[in-house]
C-alpha positions as CSV (number, residue, x, y, z in Angstrom):
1,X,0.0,0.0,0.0
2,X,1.1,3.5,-0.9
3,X,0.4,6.6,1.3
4,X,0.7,10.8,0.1
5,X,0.1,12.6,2.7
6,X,-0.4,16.2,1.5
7,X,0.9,18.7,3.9
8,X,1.2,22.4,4.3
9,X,4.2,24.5,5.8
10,X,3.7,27.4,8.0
11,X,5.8,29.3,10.8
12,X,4.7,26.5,13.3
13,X,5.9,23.7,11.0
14,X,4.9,20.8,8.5
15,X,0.5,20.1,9.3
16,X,-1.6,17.5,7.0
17,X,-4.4,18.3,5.0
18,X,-5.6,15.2,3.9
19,X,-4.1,12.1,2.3
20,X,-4.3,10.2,-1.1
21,X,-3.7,6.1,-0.4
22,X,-3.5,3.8,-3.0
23,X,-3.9,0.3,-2.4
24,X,-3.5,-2.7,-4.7
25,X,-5.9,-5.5,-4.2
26,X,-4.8,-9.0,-3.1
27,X,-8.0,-10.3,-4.4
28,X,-7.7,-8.6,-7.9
29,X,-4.4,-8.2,-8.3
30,X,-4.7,-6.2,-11.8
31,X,-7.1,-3.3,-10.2
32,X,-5.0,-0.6,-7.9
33,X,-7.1,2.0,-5.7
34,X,-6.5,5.4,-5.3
35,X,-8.3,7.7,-2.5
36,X,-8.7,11.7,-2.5
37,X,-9.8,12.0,1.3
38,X,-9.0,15.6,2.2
39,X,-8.6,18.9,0.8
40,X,-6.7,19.0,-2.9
41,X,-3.3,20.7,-2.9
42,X,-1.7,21.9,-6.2
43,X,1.6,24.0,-7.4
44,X,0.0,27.2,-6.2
45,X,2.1,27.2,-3.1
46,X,5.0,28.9,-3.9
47,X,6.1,31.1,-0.8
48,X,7.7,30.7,1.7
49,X,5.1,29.9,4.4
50,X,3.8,27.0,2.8
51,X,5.5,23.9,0.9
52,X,4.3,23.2,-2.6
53,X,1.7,20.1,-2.7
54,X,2.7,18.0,-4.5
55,X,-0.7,15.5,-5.1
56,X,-0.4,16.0,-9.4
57,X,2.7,14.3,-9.3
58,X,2.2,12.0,-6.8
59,X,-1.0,10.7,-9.2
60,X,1.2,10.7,-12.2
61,X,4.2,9.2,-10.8
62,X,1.4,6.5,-9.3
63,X,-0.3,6.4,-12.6
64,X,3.4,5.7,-14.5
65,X,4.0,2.7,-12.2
66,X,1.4,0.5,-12.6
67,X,3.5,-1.8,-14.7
68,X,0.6,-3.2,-16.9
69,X,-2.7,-2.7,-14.2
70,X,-5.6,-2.4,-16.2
71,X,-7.9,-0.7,-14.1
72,X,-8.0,1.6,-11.2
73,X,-10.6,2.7,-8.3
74,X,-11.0,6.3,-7.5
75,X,-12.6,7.2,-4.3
76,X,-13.2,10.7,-3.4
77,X,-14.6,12.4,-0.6
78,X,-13.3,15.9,-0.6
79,X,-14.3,19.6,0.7
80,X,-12.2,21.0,-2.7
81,X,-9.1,22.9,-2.6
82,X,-6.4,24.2,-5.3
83,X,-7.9,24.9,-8.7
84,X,-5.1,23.8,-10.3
85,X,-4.1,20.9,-8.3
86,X,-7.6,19.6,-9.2
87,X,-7.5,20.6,-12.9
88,X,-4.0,19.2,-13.2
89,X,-5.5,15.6,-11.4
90,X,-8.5,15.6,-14.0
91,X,-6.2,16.1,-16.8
92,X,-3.5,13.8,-15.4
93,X,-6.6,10.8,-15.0
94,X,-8.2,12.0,-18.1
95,X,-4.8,10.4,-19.9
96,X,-4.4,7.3,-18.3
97,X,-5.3,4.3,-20.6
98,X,-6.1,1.5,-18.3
99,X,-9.7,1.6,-17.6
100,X,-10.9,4.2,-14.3
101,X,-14.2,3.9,-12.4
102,X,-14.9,7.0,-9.7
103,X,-16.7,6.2,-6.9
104,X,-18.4,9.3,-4.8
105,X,-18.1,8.2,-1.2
106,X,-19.3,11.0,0.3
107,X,-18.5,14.9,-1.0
108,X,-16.8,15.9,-3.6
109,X,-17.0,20.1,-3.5
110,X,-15.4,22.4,-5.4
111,X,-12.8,21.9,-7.4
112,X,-12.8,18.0,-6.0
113,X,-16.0,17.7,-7.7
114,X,-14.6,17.7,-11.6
115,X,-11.7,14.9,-10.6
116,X,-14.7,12.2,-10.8
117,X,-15.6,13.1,-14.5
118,X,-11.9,11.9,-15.8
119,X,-12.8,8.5,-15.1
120,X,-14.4,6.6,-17.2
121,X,-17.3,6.0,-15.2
122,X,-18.8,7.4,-12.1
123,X,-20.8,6.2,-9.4
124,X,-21.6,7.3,-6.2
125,X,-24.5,6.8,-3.7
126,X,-27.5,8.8,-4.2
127,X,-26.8,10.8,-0.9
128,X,-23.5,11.7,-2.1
129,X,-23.3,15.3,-2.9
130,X,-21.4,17.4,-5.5
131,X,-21.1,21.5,-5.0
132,X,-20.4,23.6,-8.2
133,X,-19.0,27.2,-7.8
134,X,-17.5,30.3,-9.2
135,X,-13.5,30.1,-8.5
136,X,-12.3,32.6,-6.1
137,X,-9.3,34.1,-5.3
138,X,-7.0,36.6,-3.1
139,X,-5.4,39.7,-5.0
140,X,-3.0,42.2,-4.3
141,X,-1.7,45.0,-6.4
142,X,-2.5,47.4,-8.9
143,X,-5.5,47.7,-11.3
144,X,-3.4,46.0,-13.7
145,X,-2.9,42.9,-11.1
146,X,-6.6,42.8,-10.5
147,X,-7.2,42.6,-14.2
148,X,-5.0,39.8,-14.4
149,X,-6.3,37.6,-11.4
150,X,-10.0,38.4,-13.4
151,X,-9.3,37.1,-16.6
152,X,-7.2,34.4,-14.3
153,X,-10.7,33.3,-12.6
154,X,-12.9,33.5,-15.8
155,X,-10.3,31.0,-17.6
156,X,-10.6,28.4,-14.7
157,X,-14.4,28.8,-14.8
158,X,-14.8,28.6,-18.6
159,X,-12.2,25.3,-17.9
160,X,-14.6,23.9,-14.8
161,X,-17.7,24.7,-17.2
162,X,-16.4,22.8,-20.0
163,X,-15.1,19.8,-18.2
164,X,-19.1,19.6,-16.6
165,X,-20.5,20.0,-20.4
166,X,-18.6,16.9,-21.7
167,X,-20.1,15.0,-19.2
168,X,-23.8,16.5,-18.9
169,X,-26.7,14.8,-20.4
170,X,-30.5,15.8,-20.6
171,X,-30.0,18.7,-22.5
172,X,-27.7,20.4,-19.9
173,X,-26.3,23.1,-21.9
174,X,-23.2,25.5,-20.2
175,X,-25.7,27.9,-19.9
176,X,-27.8,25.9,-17.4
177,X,-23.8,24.5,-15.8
178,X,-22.8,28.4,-15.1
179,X,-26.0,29.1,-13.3
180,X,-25.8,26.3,-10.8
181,X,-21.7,28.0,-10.3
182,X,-23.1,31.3,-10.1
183,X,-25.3,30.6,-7.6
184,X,-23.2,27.6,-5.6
185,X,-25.2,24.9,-6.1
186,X,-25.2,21.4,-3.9
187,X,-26.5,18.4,-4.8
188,X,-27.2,15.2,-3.8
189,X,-25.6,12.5,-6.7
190,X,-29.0,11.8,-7.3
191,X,-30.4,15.6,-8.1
192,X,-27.2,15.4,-10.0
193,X,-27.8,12.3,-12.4
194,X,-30.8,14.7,-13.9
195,X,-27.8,16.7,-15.5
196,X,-24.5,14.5,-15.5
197,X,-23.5,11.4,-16.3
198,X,-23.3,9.4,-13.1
199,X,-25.1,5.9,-12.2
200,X,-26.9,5.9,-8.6
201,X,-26.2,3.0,-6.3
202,X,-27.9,2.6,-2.9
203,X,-26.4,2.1,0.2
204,X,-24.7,3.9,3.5
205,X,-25.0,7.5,3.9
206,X,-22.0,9.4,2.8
207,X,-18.6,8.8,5.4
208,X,-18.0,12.0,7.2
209,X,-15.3,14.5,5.7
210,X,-13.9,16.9,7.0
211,X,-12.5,20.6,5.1
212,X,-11.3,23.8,5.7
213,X,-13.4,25.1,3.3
214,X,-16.9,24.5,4.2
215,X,-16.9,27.5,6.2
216,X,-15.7,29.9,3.3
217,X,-18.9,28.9,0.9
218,X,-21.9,30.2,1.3
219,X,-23.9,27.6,0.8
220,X,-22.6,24.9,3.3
221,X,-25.0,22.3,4.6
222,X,-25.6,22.9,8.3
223,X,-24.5,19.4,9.2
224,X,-21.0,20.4,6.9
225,X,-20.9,23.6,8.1
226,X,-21.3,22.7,12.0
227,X,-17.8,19.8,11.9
228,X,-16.9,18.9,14.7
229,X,-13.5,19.7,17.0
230,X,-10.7,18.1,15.7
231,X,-7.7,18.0,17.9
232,X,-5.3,17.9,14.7
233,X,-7.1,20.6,13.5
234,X,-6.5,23.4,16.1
235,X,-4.7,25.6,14.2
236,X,-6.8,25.4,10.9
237,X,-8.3,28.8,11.3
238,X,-4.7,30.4,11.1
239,X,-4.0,28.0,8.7
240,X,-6.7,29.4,6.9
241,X,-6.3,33.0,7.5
242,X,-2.2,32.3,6.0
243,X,-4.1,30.4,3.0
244,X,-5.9,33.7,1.9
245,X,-3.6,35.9,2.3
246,X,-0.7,33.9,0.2
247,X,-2.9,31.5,-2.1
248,X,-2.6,32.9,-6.0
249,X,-6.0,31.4,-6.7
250,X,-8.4,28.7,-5.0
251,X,-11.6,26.9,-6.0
């Protein structure tokens, strides 16, 4: 079994923030499993506070030694995270020729909720929920700098929009996609099959997960938005606070 623990750096030192294991199966040798449970980290960490996540390459270096596995598991249950991290996953998955089934476990938010659709199938229980939103981001500078980080957010919301359209069915036009971002929109998998292509199985309610993030959208379930205490996560609100105030853009 393989473990990536993705971490951040800050004055205090090294703290987790969530965890990627992959897993090959004794009883099917050829399938390999791969889990996203925690927030997604990317390359935008590039100061001096944090160290640069590095969960891309640890899904293409995993991806690279498979030596001849056919197929591979993906289980997600994620609060979101980097916008590029997650778009550098989904195009990371999206190339992988052995075979890829995505299974919802419990959230996938954000940015975590595109990673599924570069499988070639997804399925997830119909109390699963997937939240669509606009990207958002910290800038600081000039007009000129605010100009950029605009056109910087409407290029990773065209992307997110685009990745959603290959993969909507019923009509779903981007139209119909954007104004369920606009808006920060959650839905259960099930509400979900009406506009993407996902197949419903029954079963437990979604495992608990626990993000950062859930209390910076505005739409937050109650029973998300109220997590509980974690001891390892005492110092997530300055944790936080250091994330927007040195993140180039999150989703």
């Amino acid at each position: 079994m393989n473990e990536y623990t993705f971490t951040k750096r800050d004055k205090n030192g090294v703290h987790d923030c969530g965890y990627m294991r992959i897993k090959d199966s004794e009883e099917t040798p050829e399938n390999a499993e791969l889990y996203f449970y925690g927030d997604i980290c990317g390359e935008a960490w590039e100061s001096m506070w944090f160290e640069e996540a590095k969960a891309p390459q640890d899904v293409a270096d995993f991806l690279h030694s498979l030596d001849g596995k056919k197929k591979v598991d993906v289980y997600i249950n994620s609060g979101g995270g980097d916008v590029f991290g997650g778009l550098a996953i989904y195009n990371i998955l999206s190339r992988y020729q052995g075979e890829t089934i995505a299974h919802i476990d419990g959230i996938a938010a954000s940015i975590a909720g595109i990673i599924p659709f570069a499988c070639d199938k997804v399925v997830a229980k119909s109390s699963a929920q997937i939240m669509l939103h606009k990207p958002w981001s910290v800038c600081i500078g000039n007009a000129d700098d605010m100009k950029k980080c605009i056109e910087s957010l409407n290029t990773c919301e065209k992307s997110i929009i685009d990745i959603y359209a290959e993969h909507a069915v019923n009509g779903t036009t981007p139209e119909k996609i954007k104004s369920m971002i606009d808006r920060e929109t959650w839905l259960t998998c099930g509400e979900a099959q009406q506009y993407f292509e996902i197949e419903i199985e029954q079963g437990e309610a979604p495992q608990a997960c626990f993000s950062e993030y859930f209390d910076q959208y505005r739409n937050t379930p109650k029973g998300l938005a109220d997590k509980p205490d974690h001891t390892q996560n005492k110092n997530a609100e300055k944790r936080r606070k250091l994330q927007l105030e040195l993140d180039c853009l999150s989703y």
